[in-house]
N, C-alpha and C positions, 0 to 999 in steps of 0.2 A: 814461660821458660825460654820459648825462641827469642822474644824480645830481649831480655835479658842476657842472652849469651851473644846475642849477633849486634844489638844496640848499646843500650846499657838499662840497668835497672833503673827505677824511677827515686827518685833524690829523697833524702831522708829531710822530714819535714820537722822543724820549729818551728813552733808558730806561739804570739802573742793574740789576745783580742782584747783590745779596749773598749770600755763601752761607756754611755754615760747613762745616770737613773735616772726612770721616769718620774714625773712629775704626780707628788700623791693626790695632787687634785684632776688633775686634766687623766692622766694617765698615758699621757704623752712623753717620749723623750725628747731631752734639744738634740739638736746636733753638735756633733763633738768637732767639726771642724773651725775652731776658732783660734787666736793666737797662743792662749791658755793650753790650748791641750797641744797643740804640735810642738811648742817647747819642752814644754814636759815630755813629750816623745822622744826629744834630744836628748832628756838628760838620761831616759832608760838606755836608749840606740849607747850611749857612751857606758852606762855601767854593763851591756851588754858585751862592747869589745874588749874591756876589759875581763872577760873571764878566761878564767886559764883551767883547764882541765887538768889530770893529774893522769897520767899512760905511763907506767914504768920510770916512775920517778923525773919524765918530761913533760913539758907543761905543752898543752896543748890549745892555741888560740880559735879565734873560727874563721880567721884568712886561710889557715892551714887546711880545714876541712872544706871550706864552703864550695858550693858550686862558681867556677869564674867563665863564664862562655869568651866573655872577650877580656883579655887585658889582666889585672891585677885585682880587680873590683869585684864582690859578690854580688852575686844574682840578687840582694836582698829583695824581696816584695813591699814598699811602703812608702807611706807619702813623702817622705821624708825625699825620697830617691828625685821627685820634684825641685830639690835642692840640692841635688847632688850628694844627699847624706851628710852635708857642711851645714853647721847653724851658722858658720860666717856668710852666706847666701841669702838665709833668709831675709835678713831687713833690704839686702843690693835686688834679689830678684822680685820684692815686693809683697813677702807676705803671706797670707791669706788670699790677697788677691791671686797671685800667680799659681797660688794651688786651684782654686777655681777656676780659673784661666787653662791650667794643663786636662782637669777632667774632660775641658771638650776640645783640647785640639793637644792630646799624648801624642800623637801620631806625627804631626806635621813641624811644632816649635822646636829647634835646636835646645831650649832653654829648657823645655821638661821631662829632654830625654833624661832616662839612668843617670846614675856615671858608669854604670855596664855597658853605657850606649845602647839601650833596646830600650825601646816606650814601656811605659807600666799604665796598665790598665786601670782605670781607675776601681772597676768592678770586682775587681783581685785586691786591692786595700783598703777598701772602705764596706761598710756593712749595714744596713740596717734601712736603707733609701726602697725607695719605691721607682719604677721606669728607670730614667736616667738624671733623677736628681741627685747629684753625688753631692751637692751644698748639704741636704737636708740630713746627711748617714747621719747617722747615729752610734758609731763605731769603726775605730782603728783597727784594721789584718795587718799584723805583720809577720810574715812569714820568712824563713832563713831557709833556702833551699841548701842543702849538705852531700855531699857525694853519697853516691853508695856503691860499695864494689863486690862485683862476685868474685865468689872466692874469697878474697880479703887476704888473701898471701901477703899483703904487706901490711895486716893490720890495721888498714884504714878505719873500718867500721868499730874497732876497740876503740881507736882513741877518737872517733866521732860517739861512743856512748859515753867517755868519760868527759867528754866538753856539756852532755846534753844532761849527766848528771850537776855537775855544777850549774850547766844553765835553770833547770828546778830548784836548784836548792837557793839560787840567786833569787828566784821570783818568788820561794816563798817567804824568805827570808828579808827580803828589802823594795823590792819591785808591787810585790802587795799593797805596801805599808804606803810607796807615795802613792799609789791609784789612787787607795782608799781616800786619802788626804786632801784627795782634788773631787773629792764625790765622783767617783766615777769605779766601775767595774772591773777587774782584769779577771781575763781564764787564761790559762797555758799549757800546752803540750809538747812533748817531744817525740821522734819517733821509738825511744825506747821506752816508751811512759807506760804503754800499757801492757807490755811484759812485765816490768818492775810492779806494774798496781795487780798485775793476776797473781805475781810470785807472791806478794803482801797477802792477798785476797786468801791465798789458798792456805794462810794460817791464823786467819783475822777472826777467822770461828770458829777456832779448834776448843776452845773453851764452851760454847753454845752447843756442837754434836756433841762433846764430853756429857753435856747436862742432859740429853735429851740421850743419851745410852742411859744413864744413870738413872734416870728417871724412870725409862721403860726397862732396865734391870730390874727396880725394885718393884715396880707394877706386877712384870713376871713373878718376884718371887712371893707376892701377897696371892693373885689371882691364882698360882700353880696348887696354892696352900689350900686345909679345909677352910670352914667358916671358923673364926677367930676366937678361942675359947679362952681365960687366962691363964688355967690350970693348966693347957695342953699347948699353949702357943708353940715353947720354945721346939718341942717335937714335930706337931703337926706344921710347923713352917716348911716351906721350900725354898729356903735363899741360896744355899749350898747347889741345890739343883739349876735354880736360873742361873747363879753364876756358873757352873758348867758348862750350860746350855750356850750364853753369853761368850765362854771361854771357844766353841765349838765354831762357831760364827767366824769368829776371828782368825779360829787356824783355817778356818776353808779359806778366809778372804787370803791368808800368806800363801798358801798354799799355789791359789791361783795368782798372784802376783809373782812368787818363786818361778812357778812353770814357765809366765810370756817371759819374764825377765830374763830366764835361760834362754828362751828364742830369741833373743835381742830386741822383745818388745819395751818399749819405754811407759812409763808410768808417770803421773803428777800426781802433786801432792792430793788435789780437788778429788780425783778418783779413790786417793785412800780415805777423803773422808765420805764419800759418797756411799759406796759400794758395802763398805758393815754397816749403816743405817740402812740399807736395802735389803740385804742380807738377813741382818738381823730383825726386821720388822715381816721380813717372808717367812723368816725362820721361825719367829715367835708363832706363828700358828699351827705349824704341824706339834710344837712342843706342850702348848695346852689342848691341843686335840687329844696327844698322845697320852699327857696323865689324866686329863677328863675319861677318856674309855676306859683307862685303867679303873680307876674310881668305881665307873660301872656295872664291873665283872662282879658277877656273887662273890662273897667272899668268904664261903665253904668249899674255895677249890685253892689249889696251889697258887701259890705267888707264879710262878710258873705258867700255868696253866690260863691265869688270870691275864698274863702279857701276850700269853699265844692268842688268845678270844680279840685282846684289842686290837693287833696289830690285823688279825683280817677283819676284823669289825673297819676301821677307821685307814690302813694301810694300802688299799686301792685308790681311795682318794687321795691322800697325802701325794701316793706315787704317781697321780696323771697332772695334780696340782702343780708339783713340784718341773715335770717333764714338759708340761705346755709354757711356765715360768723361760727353763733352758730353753726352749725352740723358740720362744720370742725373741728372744736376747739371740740367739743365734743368728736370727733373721738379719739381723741388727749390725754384726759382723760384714756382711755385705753390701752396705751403705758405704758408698764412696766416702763419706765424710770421715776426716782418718779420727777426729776428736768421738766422733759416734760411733766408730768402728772398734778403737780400741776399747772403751768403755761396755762397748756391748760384750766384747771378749770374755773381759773380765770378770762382767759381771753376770754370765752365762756361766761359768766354770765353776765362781764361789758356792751359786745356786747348787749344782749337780753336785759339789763338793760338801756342801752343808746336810744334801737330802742324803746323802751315803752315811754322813757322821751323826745324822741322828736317828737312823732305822739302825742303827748298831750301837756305835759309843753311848747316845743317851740312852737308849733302852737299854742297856746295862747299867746309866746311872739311876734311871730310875727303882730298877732292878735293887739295886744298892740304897738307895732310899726310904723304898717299902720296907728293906728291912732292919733299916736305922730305925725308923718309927715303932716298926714291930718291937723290937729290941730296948724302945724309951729311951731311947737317946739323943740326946740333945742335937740338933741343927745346928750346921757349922763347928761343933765341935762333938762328932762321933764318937771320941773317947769317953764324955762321957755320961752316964748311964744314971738315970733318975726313976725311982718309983714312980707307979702311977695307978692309982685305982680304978679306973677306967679303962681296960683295953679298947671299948667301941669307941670312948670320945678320942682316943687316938688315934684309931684310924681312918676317924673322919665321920662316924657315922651313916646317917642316914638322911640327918637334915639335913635339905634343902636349901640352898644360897638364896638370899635378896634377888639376882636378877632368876633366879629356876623359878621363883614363886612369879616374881614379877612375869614374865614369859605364862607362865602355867593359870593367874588366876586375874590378871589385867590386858595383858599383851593378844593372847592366842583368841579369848571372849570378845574383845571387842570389833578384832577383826572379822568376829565369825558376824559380826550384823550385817543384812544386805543391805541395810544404806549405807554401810560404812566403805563395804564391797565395790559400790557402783561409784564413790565419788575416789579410793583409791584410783579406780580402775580410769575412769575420766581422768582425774590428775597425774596421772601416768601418760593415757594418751597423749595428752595436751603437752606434755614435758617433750615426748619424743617427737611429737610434729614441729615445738619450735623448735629444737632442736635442730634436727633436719632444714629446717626453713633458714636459720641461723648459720647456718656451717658453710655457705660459701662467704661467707664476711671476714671468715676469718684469715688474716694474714701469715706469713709466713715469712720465715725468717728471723736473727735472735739478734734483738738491739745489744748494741757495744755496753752500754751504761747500765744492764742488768749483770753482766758479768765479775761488775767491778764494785769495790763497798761503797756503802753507801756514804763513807765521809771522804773518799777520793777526790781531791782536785781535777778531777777526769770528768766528776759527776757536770760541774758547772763548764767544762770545756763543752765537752756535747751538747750544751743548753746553747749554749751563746753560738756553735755551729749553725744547727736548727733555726736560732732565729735572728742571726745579724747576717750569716754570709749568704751572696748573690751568686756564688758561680763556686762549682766544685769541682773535683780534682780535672786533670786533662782526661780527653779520650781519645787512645791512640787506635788507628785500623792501620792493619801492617798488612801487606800484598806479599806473597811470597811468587818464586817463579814469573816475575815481570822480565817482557822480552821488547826490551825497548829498540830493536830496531827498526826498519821505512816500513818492509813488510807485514810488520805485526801490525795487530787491532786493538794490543794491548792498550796503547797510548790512550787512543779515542774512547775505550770503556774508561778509564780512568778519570782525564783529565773535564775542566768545568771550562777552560775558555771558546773561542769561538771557532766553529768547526769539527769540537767534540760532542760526544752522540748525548742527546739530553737526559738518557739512562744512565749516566754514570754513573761511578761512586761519588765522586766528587758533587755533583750534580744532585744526586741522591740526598746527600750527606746535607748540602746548603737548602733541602728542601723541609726535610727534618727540619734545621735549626729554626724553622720558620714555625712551629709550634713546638715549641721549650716545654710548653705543659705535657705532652702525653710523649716523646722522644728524650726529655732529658738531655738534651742536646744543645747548649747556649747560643753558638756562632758557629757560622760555616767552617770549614776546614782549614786549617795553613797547611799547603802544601808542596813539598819544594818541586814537584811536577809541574805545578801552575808556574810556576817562578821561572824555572830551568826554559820552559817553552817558551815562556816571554821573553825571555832572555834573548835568546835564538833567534826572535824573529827582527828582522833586520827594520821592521814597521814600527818598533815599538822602541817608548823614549828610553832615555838611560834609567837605569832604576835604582841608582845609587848616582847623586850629583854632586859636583863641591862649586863650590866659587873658585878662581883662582887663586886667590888667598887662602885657600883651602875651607875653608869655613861651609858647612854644609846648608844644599841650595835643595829648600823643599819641592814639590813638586806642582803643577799649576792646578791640582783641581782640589787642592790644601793652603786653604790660609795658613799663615801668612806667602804667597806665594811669590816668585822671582819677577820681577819688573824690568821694562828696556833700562832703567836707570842703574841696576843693578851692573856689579863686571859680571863678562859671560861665563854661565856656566859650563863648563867643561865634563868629558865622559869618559874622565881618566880617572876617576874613581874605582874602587872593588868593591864588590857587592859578596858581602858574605854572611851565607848561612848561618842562624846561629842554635841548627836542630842538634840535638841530641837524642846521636843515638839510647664341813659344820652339820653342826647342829645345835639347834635352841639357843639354850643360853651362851654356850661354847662360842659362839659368832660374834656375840656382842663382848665380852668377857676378854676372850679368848687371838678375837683379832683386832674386832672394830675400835673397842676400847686401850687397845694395848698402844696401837700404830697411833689412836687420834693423843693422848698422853705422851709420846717422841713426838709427834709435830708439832703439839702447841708451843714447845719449849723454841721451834726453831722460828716463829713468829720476833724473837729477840733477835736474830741471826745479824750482820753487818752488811750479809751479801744483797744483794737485792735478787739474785740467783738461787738464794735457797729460800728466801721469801715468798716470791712467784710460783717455783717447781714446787719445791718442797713443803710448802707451808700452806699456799692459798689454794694450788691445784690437787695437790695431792692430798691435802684435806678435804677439799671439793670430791676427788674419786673416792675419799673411804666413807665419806658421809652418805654420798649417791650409791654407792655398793652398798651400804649399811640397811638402806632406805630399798633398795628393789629387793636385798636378800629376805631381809624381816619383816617389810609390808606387802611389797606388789608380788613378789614371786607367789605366798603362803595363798595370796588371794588368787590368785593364776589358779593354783594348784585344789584349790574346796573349788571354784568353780569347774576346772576343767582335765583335771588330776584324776587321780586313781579312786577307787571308794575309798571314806574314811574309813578307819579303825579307832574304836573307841578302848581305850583300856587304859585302866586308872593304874595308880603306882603299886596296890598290894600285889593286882595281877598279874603286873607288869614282871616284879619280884619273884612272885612263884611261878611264874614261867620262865626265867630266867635260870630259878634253881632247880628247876625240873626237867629244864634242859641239860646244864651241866653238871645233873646227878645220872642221866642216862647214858651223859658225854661219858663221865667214867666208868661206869657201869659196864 
């Protein structure tokens, strides 16, 4: 922010990269600097000046927007600038050769300055070389440096995104087509590319979490249901209930959207699809807990009565489940990260907002359910009213589900073996020590290319980053409070020429760049301090020379350098800057199986972001919760638990009703 308000903000980046394909036997690429590809460069450079943006019915070119340090000329980054940006140059200045020629002497040749007049690096437009073989790159940078202004009171940065939308729509559109043509590579970016790709992104799988609500809708409303009879389907179903439930979810997520949106909190689109897949896969559990204890309660006592036993049967949990949910997400709230901050808000609220609306609203619809069924009345359409000869098979009886039995007469038996015990319990160890052993490997921080879909021209831009470019962005260190006068010490902590203290920053900074590997730091500093003190001293040469003819006179420790034969150089030149500034079955049923039925659907997703999170991780946490709930913990617990109780289901029953006959009593 200081640099920005006191300097200027850093230039808004276009950028092309060429490349050329490797070779399917060798697996070698050539190099792309030959005459082939730099003409071809000319004819993009020229459908590139040609683009006209569209800003309020004015067309806007990119001399208009672009960076010009000196003169009339952009900053462009590219080989091309070895020729002045003129394909009339190339055959007069020689080619091929003279591009080879400038890689190692940008600095010193009149001939391979700009036409911005500043040398270009050859490390900044070519990509793909190893040390300092720039023959060998294997890829063209071309980058368009673009103004960027704060504030933007004059609308610069509108009609810099309306030049950078046409510049994408040019390269997908035609800039493509001749790469392709020439076997060779293109990726492209602009600086508003990846705004545009998250805004796409954030509706690119509205269609995939549609399927994967829908999916775990009707999951809910089979699981909520009894075991499936065809005489009693249409009553003993629960579709009408999940889609409440479903309906519940949703008014919490507006709910809490409504409230930050009154505090002027902002929203994206990515959070509204996030947040009722969270929501609603937290929420699906208290909801089959909630009819599962219902189900439970004898059913010689009131319907009533039967809701009061569940809710403190199952009601303490739901309620600390639900509150330790809130306090994480709370936490979360005060993560500097305003993307993780908001999100955590959100999604702390919907949670607290969901657990209120289903200790009340659903237990009244359940309320209302029980006595649709009671009543033989059809699901989803309560009006109306069928015979049934069977009152027990409608309200569900007594049988038993597939997974209760599964749980009750494979599941609970086999665990109970002490071999089975002891190699749980090892494979559990084993899992948490690598675990542990494993966990400092892991890295941090969230790649660009996960956030974005997975068919985005962004995807192959970040590729070709990664593996063609040699040098990345600039790194500025800004001094604040420098007191450049005799008396100060400032100078000397700063500056790297002779006489300044060898701790500098400067000094520091050129010591760094001397392992690039662990500093990240390419080449020593430019610094107009080092320049400014040169300047000044009466010892040192001119540092901007001309000929008399004006023609500029390199300097003697740079080929090509000034000879007695030469006219004398003169030091009336200007030298100038060009810086800028549960329970049982209920677990698997009820949660495990609900949440893994919504994830598998988002396996299809476009994002690579719900792929990762949502699909491979958080499949990973319900599988590994699934796996300690119903194998390691059960085994925890016969080992080192409370004594068993054995009681089989008659007893189970008659103490049940023997209870709630003395409850009324």
């Amino acid at each position: 922010k200081f640099f920005d308000s006191h300097l200027s903000p850093f230039y808004r980046i276009e950028q092309l990269i060429l490349a050329t394909v490797p070779d399917p036997k060798t697996g070698k690429a050539p190099s792309i600097v030959t005459e082939e590809n730099i003409l071809l460069l000319f004819d993009i450079q020229e459908k590139v000046d040609q683009i006209r943006g569209n800003y309020s019915g004015s067309e806007v070119p990119l001399t208009d927007i672009c960076l010009k340090p000196l003169g009339e000329d952009c900053a462009t980054q590219s080989i091309l600038q070895y020729f002045k940006m003129d394909v009339g140059n190339y055959d007069e200045y020689g080619g091929v050769e003279h591009a080879e020629y400038c890689f190692q002497h940008y600095t010193s040749s009149e001939l391979c300055l700009s036409a911005f007049q500043a040398p270009v690096d050859p490390s900044a437009v070519l990509g793909g070389f190893s040390g300092s073989n720039y023959s060998e790159a294997t890829a063209f940078v071309i980058t368009y440096p673009v103004n960027n202004i704060v504030g933007d009171s004059s609308n610069e940065n509108a009609r810099a995104i309306a030049w950078e939308k046409s510049f994408i729509q040019l390269a997908k559109e035609e800039l493509l087509y001749m790469v392709q043509s020439n076997n060779l590579t293109l990726s492209f970016s602009s600086e508003s590319s990846i705004e545009e790709e998250l805004k796409r992104e954030s509706t690119a799988d509205v269609i995939t979490i549609a399927a994967s609500y829908l999916v775990m809708f009707v999951y809910i409303s089979v699981t909520l249901g009894d075991a499936p009879q065809l005489c009693t389907f249409f009553i003993s179903s629960k579709v009408l209930l999940g889609l409440s439930g479903v309906v519940l979810v949703l008014l919490s997520v507006l709910g809490s959207v409504g409230f930050f949106s009154a505090l002027g909190v902002k929203s994206t689109l990515i959070i509204m699809e996030v947040i009722p897949f969270l929501v609603l896969a937290v929420g699906v559990d208290n909801m089959c807990i909630l009819v599962r204890a219902v189900k439970r309660q004898p059913r010689d006592i009131s319907l009533e009565d039967r809701i009061s036993s569940a809710l403190v049967e199952v009601g303490p949990s739901i309620t600390l489940a639900s509150l330790s949910e809130v306090l994480a997400f709370a936490v979360g709230a005060f993560v500097p990260m305003p993307a993780c901050r908001i999100f955590s808000m959100f999604a702390a609220l919907a949670i607290l907002l969901d657990f209120f609306l289903q200790i009340t609203a659903f237990v009244a619809l359940i309320v209302f359910d029980c006595k649709r069924a009671a009543d033989n009345r059809i699901d989803c359409f309560p009006c109306v009213k069928v015979s049934s000869s069977s009152q027990e098979s409608v309200e569900g009886g007594s049988e038993p589900g597939f997974l209760e039995r599964y749980m009750k007469e494979v599941h609970a038996p086999v665990l109970g073996l002490w071999v089975v015990k002891m190699v749980v319990v090892a494979v559990f160890l084993a899992f948490a020590l690598a675990s542990i052993a494993l966990s400092p490997r892991l890295e941090t921080g969230l790649e660009q290319k996960i956030v974005l879909p997975r068919d985005s021209y962004l995807q192959d831009y970040f590729d070709s980053l990664a593996e063609y470019l040699r040098v990345g962005p600039p790194l500025y260190f800004v001094v604040k409070d420098y007191n450049y006068s005799l008396e100060s010490r400032h100078t000397n902590q700063l500056c790297s020429i002779s006489q300044c203290n060898s701790n500098s920053l400067l000094n520091e900074i050129s010591r760094a760049s001397q392992t690039p590997e662990t500093s990240y730091i390419a080449k020593p500093a430019a610094s107009w301090l080092d320049d400014f003190l040169v300047w000044l001293s009466p010892e040192a040469f001119g540092c901007c020379r001309k000929f008399t003819n004006g023609s500029y006179c390199p300097p003697d420790d740079q080929p090509p350098c000034c000879t007695a034969d030469d006219d004398i150089c003169s030091l009336d030149g200007i030298c100038k800057d060009c810086t800028t500034c549960f329970r049982h079955s209920d677990l698997q049923s009820g949660i495990t199986l609900t949440k893994l039925v919504g994830v598998m659907v988002l396996c299809f997703a476009r994002s690579e972001i719900f792929v990762v999170y949502y699909f491979q991780m958080y499949l990973a946490l319900v599988i590994i919760g699934f796996l300690h709930g119903l194998v390691f913990l059960p085994v925890i617990l016969s080992l080192a638990g409370p004594p068993q109780i054995y009681l089989d289901t008659e007893e189970e029953e008659q103490g049940r009703d023997g209870a709630s006959s003395s409850l009324l009593n």
